[in-house]
N, C-alpha and C positions, 0 to 999 in steps of 0.2 A: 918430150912435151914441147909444144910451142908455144911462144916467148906471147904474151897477152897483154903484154905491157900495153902495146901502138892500141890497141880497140880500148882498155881501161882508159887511157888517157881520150880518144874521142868522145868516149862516152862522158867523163868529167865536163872536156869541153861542150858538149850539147848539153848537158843539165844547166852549164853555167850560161849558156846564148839563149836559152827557152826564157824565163824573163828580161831576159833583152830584148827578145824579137818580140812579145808580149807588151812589152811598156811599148815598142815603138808602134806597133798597131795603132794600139789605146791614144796616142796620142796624136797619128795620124788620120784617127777616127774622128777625134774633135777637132783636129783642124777643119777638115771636113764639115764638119757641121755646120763650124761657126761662121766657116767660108761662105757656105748658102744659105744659111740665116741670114749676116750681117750684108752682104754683097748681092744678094738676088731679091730678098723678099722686105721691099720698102714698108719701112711702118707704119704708115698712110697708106699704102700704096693699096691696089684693087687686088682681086686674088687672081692669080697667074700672072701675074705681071715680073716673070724673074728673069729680066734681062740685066747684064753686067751694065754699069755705066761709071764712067772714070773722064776726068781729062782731059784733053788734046791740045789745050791752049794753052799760054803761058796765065797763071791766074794770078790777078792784080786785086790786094785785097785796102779796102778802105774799114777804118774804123772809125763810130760815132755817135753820136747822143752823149752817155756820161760815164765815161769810161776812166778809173783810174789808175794812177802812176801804172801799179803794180799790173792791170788790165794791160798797158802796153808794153811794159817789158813780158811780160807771160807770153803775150804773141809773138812779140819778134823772136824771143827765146824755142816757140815751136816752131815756127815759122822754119828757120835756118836748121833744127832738129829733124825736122821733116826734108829737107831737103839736104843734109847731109844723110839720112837714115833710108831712104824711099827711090832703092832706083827704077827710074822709069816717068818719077812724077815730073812733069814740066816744072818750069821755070816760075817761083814764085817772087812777087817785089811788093811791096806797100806803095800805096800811091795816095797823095796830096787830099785829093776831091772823089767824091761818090760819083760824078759822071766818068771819071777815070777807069773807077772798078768794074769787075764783074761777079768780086768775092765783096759782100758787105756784112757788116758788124755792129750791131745796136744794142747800146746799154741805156735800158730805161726802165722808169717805173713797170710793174708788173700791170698794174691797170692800163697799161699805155703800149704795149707790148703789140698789139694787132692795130696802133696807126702806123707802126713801123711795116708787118708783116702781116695783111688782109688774110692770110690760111691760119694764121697762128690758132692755134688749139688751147683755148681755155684751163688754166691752171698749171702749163708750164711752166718753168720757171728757165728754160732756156728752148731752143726752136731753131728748127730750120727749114727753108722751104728753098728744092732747087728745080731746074727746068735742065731739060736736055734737047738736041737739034733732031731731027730724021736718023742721026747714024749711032743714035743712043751714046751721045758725048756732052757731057755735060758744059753748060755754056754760061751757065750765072746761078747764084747761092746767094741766098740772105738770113744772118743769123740774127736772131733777138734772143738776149741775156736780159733778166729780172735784176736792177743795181737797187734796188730798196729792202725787199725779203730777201736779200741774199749775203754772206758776209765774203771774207777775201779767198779765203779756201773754196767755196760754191761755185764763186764766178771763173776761178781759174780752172776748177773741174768741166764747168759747161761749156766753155772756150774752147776749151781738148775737147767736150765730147762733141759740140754742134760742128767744129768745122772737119773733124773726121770722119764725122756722118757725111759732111756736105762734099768731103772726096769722094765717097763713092760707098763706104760702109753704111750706109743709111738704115742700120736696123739695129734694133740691140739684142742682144744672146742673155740667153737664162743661163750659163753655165762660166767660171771662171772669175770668182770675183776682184782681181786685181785687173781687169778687162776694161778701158775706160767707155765701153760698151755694154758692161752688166745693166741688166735692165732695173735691178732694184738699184734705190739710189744709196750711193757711194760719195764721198771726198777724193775719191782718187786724184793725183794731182801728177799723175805722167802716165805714159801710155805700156802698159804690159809688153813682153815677148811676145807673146801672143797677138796683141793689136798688130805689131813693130811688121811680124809673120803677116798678117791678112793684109797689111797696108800693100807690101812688096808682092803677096800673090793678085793684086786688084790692079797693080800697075807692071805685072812680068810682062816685057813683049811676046810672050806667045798666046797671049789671050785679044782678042779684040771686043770692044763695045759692040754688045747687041749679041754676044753671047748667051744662050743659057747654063743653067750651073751643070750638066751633065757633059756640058761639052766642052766647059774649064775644064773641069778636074780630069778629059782625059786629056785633055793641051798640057797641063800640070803636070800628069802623071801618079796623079794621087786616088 
């Protein structure tokens, strides 16, 4: 009789890899999604309008109106997070004066929130509005944050979520809610594996701005 051992033992190992390759599907499946949700399809934006856009410059961000202690360390603290966590993204620095910038930051009353930002969208409580050049590279951001209706946990949530939007995630996903992109609202107050994942697929050099999402994911490989 021959020895059945070598096929029993294959066969153990493939019952044991089938929810392995399983979970990683699944989970390569929501990448996916989130990727062309959060990165193609602006939440404003018109319908068909799913081009990549990210970066190119070094982004020089100012902050102002009434932003407290704990508002400035939250940023510098992402800030340097983001640029230790995000290869690809250029070179960020804080700068002195809002003529300086091209990333801006406003914390003010909620009634007062659209003399900062003329698009701001009514009932907000945090916003962003950003512009791109011909090569679909984004070239200037302005965030307004709500400092009256809002307490410490709110305003450091809206901070992570407006200026991740204003990198180039500009949408938020229904699914993952420790995602500091989940669409219902949340305290999250750092940014998921999963944001950490989209941030790095929106800035891998083998994508370019003015991408559509079909033509990531096969740069990607996903």
């Amino acid at each position: 009789m021959k020895n059945r051992r070598p096929a029993a033992l294959l066969l153990a190992l493939a019952l044991l890899l089938c929810p392995l390759a399983a979970t990683d599907r699944a989970e390569n499946t929501g990448l996916r999604e989130a990727f062309l949700t959060a990165a193609f399809r602006p939440e404003y934006g018109a319908a068909g309008d799913d081009a990549l856009r990210r970066w190119a410059e070094p982004l020089r961000v100012f902050v102002g109106g009434e932003p407290t202690r704990e508002d400035l360390g939250t940023l510098h603290a992402f800030l340097k997070e983001l640029a230790d966590k995000v290869d690809g993204l250029p070179e960020i620095s804080v700068v002195p004066s809002e003529g300086d910038a091209n990333l801006t930051v406003w914390y003010a009353p909620l009634d007062r929130l659209a003399d900062y930002e003329p698009s701001y969208v009514s009932g907000n409580w945090g916003y962003f509005a950003f512009w791109w050049d011909g090569a679909q590279q984004i070239v200037r951001v302005n965030v307004v944050i709500a400092s009256d209706v809002t307490d410490q946990a709110a305003r450091n949530h809206l901070l992570l979520e407006e200026i991740t939007g204003g990198l180039g995630l500009s949408n938020d996903i229904g699914t993952h809610e420790d995602s500091i992109l989940y669409q219902p609202w949340t305290a999250t107050q750092r940014l998921s594996e999963l944001d950490w994942r989209l941030l790095n697929l929106l800035y891998d050099r083998r994508l370019r701005p003015g991408m559509d999402g079909e033509t990531a994911l096969k740069a990607l490989g996903l």
